[in-house]
Backbone as a printed PyTorch tensor [residue, N CA C, xyz], in Angstrom:
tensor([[[ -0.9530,  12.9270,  40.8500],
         [ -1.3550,  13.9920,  39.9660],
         [ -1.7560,  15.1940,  40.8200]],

        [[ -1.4870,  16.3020,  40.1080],
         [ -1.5640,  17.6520,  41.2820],
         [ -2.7190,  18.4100,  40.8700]],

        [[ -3.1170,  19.2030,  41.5360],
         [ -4.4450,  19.6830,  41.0480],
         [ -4.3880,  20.6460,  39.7900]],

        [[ -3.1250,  21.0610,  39.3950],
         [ -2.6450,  21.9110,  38.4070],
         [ -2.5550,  21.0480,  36.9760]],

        [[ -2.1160,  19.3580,  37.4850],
         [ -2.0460,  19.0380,  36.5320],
         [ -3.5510,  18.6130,  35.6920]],

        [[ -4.1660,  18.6190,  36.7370],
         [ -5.9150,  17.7020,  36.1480],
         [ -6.1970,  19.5220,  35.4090]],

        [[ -6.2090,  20.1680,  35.7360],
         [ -6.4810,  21.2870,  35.1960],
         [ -6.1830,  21.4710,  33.8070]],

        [[ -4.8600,  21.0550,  33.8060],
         [ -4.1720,  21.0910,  32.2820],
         [ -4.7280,  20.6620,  31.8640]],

        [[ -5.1370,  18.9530,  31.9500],
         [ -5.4360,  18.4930,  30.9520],
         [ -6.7750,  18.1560,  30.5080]],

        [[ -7.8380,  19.3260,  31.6160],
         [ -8.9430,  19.5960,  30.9220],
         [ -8.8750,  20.8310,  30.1280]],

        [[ -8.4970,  21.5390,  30.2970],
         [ -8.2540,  22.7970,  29.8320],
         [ -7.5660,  23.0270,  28.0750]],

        [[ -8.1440,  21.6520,  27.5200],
         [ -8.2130,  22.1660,  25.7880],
         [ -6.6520,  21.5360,  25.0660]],

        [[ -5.8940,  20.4130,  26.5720],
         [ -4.5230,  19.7910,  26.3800],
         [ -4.6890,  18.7990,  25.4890]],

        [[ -3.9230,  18.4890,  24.5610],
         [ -4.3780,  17.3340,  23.9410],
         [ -4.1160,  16.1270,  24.6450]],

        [[ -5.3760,  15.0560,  24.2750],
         [ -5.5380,  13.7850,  24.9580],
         [ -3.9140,  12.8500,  25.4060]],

        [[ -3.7400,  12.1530,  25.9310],
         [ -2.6570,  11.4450,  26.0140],
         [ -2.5300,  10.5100,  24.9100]],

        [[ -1.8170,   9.8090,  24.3200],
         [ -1.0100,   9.5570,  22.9690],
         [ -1.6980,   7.7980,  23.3680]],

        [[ -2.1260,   7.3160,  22.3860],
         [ -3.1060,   6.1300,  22.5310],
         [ -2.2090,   4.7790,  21.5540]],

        [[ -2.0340,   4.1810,  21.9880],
         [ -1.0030,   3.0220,  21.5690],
         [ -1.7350,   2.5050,  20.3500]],

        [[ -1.4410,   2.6220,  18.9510],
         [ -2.5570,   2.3730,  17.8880],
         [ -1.6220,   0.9430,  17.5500]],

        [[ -2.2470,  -0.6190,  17.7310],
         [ -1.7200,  -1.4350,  17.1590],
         [ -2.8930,  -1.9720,  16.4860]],

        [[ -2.4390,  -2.3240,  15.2240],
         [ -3.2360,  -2.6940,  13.7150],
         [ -3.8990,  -4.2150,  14.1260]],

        [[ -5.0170,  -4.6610,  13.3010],
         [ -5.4420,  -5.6500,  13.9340],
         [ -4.5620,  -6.9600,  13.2340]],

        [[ -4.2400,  -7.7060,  13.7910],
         [ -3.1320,  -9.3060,  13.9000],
         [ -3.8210, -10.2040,  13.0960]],

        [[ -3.7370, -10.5740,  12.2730],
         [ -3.8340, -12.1200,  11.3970],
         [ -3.5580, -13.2290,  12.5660]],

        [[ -4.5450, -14.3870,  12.8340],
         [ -3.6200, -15.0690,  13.8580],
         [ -4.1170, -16.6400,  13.1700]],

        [[ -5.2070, -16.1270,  11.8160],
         [ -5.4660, -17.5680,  11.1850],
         [ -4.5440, -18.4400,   9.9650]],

        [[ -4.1970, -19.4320,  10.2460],
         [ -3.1860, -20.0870,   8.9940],
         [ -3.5920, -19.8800,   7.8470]],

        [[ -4.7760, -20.0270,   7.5930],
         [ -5.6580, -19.5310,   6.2720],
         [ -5.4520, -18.2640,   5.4520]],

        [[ -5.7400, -17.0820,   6.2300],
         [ -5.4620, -15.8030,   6.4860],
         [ -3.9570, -15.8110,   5.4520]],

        [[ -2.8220, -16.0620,   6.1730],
         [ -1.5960, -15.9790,   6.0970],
         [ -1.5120, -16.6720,   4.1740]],

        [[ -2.0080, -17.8270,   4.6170],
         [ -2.1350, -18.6890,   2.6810],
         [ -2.5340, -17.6950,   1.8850]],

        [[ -3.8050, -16.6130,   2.2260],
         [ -4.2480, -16.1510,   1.4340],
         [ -3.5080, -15.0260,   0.9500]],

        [[ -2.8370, -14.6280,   1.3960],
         [ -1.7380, -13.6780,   1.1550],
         [ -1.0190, -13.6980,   0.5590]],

        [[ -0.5040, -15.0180,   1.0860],
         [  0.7740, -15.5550,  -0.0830],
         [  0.4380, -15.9260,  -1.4750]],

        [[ -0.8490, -16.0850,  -1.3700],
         [ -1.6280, -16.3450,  -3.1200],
         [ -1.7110, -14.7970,  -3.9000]],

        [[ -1.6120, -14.0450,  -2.6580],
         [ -1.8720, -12.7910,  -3.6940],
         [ -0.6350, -11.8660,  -4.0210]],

        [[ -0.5450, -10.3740,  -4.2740],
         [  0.6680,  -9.5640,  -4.0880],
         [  1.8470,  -9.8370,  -3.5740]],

        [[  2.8590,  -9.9250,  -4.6090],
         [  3.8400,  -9.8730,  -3.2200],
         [  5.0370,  -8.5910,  -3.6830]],

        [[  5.9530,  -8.3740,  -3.0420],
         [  6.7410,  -7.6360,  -3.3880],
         [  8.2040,  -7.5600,  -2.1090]],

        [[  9.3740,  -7.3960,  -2.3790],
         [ 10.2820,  -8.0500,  -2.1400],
         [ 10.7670,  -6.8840,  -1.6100]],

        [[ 11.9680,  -6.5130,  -0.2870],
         [ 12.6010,  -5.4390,  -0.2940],
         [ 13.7580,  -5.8520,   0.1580]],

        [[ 14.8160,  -5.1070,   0.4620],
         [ 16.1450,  -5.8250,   1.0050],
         [ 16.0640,  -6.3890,   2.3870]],

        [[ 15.0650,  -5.7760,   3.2390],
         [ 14.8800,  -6.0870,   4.9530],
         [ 14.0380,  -7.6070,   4.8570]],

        [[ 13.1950,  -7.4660,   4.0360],
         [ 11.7090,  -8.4190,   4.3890],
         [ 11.4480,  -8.8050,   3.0520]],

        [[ 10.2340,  -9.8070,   2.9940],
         [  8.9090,  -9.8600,   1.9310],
         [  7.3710,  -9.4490,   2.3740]],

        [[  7.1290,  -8.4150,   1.2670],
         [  5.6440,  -8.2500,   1.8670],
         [  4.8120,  -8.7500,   0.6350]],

        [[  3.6090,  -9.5720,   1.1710],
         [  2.7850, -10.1510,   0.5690],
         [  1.4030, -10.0150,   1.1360]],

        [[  0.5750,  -9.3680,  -0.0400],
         [ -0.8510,  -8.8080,  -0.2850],
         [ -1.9390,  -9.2830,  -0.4690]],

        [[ -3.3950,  -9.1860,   0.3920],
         [ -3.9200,  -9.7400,  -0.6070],
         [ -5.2790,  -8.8880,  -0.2900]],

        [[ -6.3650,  -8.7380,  -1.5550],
         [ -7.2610,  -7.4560,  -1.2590],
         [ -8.5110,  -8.4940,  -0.9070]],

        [[ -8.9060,  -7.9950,   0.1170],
         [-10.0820,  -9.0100,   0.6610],
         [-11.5750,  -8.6900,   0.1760]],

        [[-11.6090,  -7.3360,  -0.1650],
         [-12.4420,  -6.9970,  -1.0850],
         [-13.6740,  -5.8730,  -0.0300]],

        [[-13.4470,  -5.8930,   1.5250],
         [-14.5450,  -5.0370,   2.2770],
         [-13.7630,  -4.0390,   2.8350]],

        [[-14.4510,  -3.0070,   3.6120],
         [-14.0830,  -1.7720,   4.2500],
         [-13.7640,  -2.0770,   5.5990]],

        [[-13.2280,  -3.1830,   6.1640],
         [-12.5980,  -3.3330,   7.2410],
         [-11.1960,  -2.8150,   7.3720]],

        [[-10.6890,  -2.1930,   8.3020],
         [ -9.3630,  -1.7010,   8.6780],
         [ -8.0740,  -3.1940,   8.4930]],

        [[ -7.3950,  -2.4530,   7.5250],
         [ -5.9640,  -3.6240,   7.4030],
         [ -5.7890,  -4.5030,   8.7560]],

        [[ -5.2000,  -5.4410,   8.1340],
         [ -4.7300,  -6.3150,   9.1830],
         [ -3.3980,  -6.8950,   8.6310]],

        [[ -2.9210,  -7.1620,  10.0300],
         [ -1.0770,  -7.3700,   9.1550],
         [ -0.4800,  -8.8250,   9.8490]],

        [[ -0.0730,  -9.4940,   9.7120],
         [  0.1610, -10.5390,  10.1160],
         [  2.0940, -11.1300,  10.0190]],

        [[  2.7180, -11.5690,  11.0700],
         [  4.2500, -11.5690,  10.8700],
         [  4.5560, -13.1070,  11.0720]],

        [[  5.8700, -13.3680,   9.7930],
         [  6.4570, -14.4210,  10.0980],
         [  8.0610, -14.0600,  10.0510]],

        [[  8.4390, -15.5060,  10.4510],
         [  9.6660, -15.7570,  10.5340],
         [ 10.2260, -16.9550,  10.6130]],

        [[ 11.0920, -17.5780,   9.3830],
         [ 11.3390, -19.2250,   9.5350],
         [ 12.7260, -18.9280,  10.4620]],

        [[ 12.7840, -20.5820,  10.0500],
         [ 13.6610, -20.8690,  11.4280],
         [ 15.1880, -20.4750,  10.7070]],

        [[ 15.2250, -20.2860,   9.5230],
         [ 16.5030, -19.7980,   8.5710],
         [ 16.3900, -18.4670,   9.0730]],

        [[ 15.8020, -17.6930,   9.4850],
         [ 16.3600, -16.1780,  10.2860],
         [ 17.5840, -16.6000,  11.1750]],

        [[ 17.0120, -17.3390,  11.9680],
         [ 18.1390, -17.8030,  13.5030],
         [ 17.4350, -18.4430,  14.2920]],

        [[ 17.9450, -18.5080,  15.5660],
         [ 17.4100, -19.0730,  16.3470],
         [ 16.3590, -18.1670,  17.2620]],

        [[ 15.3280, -19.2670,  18.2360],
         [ 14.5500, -17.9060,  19.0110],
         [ 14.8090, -16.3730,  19.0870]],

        [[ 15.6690, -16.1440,  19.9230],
         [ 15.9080, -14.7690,  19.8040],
         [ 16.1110, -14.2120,  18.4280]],

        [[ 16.6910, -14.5790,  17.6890],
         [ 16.7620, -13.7680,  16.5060],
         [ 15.5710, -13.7810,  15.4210]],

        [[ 14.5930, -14.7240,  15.7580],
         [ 13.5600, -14.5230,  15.0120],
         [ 12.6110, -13.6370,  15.7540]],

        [[ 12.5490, -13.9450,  16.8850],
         [ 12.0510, -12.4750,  18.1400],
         [ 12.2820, -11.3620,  17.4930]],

        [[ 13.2180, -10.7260,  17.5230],
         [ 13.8130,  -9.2950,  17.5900],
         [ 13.3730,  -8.9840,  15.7980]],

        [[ 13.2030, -10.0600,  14.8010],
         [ 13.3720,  -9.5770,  13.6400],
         [ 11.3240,  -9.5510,  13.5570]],

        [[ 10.6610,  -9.9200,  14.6140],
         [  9.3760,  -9.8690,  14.2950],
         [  9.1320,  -8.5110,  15.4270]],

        [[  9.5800,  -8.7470,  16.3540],
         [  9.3580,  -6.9960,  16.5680],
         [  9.6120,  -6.1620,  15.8400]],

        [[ 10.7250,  -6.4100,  15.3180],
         [ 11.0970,  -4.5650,  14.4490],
         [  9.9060,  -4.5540,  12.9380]],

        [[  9.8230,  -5.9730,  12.9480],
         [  8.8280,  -5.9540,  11.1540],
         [  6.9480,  -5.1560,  12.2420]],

        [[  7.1590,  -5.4740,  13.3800],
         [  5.9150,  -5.2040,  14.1010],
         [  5.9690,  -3.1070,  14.3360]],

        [[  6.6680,  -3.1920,  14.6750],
         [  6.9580,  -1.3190,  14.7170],
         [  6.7150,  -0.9190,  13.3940]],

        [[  7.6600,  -1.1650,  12.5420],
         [  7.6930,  -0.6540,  10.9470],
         [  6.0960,  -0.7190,  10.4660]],

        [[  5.7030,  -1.5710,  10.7330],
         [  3.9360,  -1.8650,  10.4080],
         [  2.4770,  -1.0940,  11.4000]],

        [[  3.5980,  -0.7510,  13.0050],
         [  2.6920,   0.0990,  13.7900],
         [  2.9980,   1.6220,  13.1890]],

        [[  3.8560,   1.8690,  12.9310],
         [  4.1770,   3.2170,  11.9680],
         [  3.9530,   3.4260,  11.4500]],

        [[  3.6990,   2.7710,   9.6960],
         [  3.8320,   2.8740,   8.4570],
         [  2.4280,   2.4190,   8.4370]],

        [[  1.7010,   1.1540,   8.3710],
         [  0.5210,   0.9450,   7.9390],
         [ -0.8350,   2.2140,   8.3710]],

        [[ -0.7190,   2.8270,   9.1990],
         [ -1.5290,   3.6540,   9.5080],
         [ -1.9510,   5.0450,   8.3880]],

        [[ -1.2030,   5.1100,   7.8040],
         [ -0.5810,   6.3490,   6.7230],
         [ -1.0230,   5.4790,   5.1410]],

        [[ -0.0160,   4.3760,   5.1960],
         [ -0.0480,   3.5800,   3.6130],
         [ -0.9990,   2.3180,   3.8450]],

        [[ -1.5450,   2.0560,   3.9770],
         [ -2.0950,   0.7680,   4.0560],
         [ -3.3230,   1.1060,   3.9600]],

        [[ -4.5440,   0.1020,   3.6720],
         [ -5.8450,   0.1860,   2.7670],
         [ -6.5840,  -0.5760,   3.5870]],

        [[ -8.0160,   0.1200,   3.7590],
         [ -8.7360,  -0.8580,   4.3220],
         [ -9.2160,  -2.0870,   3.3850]],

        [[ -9.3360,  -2.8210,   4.2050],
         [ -9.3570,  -4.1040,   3.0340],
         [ -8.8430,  -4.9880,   2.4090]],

        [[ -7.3170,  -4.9020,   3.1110],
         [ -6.2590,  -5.6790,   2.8680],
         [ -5.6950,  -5.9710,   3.8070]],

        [[ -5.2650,  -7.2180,   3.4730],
         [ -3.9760,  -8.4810,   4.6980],
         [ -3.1330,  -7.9540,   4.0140]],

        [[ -1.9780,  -8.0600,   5.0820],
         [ -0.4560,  -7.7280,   4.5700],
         [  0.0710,  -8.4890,   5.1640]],

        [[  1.1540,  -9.3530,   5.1350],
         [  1.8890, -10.5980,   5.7460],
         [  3.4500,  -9.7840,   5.6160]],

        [[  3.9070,  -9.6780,   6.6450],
         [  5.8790,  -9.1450,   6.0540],
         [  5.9790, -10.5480,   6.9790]],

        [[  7.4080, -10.7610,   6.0550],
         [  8.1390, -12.0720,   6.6250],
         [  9.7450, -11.9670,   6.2640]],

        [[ 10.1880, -11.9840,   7.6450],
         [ 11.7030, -11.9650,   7.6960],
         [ 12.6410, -12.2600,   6.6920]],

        [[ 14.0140, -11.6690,   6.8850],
         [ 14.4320, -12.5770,   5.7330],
         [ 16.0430, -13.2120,   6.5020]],

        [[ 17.1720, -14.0060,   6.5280],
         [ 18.1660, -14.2800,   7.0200],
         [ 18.9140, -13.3090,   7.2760]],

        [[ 19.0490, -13.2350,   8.2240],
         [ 20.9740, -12.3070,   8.8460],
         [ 20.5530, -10.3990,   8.0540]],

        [[ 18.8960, -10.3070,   7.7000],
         [ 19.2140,  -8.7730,   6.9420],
         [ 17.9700,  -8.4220,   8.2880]],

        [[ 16.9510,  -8.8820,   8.4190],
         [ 15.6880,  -8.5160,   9.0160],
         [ 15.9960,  -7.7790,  10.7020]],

        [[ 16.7500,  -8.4530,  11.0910],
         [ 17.5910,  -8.2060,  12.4190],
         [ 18.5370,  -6.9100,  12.8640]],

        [[ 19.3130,  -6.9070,  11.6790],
         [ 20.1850,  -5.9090,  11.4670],
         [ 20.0860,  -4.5970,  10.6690]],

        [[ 19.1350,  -4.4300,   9.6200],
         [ 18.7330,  -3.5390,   9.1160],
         [ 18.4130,  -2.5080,   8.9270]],

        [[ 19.0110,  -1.1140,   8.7910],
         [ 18.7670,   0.2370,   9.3970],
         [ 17.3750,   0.3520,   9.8140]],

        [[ 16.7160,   0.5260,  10.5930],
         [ 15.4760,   0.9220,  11.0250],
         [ 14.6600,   2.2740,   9.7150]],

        [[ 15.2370,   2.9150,   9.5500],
         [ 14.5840,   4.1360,   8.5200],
         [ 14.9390,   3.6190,   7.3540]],

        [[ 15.4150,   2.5480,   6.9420],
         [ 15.5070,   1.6050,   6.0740],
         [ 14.6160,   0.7710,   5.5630]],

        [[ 14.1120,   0.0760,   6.7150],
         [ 13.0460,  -1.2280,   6.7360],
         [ 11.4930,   0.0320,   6.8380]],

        [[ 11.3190,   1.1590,   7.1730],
         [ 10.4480,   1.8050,   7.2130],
         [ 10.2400,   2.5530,   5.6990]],

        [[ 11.4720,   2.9590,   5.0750],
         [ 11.3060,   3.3050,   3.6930],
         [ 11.0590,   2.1440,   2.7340]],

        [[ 10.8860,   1.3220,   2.8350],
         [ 11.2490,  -0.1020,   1.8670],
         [  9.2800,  -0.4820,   1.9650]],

        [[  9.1870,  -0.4300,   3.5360],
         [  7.7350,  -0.9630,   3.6770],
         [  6.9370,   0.0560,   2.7650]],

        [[  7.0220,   1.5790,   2.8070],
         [  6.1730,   2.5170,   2.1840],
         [  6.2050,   1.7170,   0.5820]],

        [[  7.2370,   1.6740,  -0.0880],
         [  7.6360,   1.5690,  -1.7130],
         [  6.9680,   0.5730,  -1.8120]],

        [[  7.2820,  -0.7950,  -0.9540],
         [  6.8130,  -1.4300,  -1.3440],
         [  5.1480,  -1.5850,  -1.3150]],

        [[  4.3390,  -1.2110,  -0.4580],
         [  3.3030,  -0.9550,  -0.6480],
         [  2.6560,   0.1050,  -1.5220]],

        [[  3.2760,   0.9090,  -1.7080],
         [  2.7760,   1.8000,  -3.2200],
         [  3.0430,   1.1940,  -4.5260]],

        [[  3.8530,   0.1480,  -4.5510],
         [  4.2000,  -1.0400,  -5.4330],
         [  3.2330,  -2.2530,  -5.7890]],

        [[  2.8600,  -3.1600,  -4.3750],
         [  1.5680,  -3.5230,  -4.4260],
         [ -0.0190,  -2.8670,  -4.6770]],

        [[  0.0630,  -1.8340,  -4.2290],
         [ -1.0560,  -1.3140,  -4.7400],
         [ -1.1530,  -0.5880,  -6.0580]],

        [[ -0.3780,  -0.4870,  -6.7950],
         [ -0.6950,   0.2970,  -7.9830],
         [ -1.5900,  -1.1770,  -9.2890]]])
């Protein structure tokens, strides 16, 4: 770093860009409870809701059966449901709610990206109404 650059970026630069990932469901329970509540269907995924009832920041939690594919293809279809949710939940999503998206066969993988990102919005203005 050059002395021009520390300058910049006291000098009123905006901060460097901070990796915002949503907090992870990692309990089996968690995940049940979800599936008991909201759900709503899109062509990429299923997202399923459930309102926990406090002012804690969303939490989102991802699956994928073994009917996606094999390892890799259930990989790649829980990253992209993981982006769509680092994007989108920040904007649409409620404090106070689990959200579970879960893959779906041969669509979750392949799926236009501004696709699976328009589908997540609807469908959450869907669950929440």
């Amino acid at each position: 770093m050059t002395p021009q650059d520390d300058t910049m970026q006291t000098a009123g630069a905006p901060p460097a860009a901070v990796f915002a990932c949503p907090v992870v469901l990692t309990r089996r329970a968690d995940f049940v409870r979800a599936s008991h509540g909201r759900r709503q269907g899109t062509a990429g995924f299923h997202l399923q809701a459930f309102n926990r009832g406090d002012t804690d920041p969303p939490r989102v939690g991802f699956t994928c059966s073994k009917k996606v594919g094999n390892a890799v293809a259930r990989n790649r279809a829980k990253r992209r449901l993981r982006e769509i949710a680092r994007l989108v939940l920040p904007e649409h999503g409620r404090a106070g709610w689990d959200y579970v998206l879960v893959g779906k066969r041969d669509v979750t993988a392949t799926l236009d990206f501004a696709v699976m990102q328009a589908d997540l919005i609807r469908a959450l203005g869907s669950v929440h109404k």
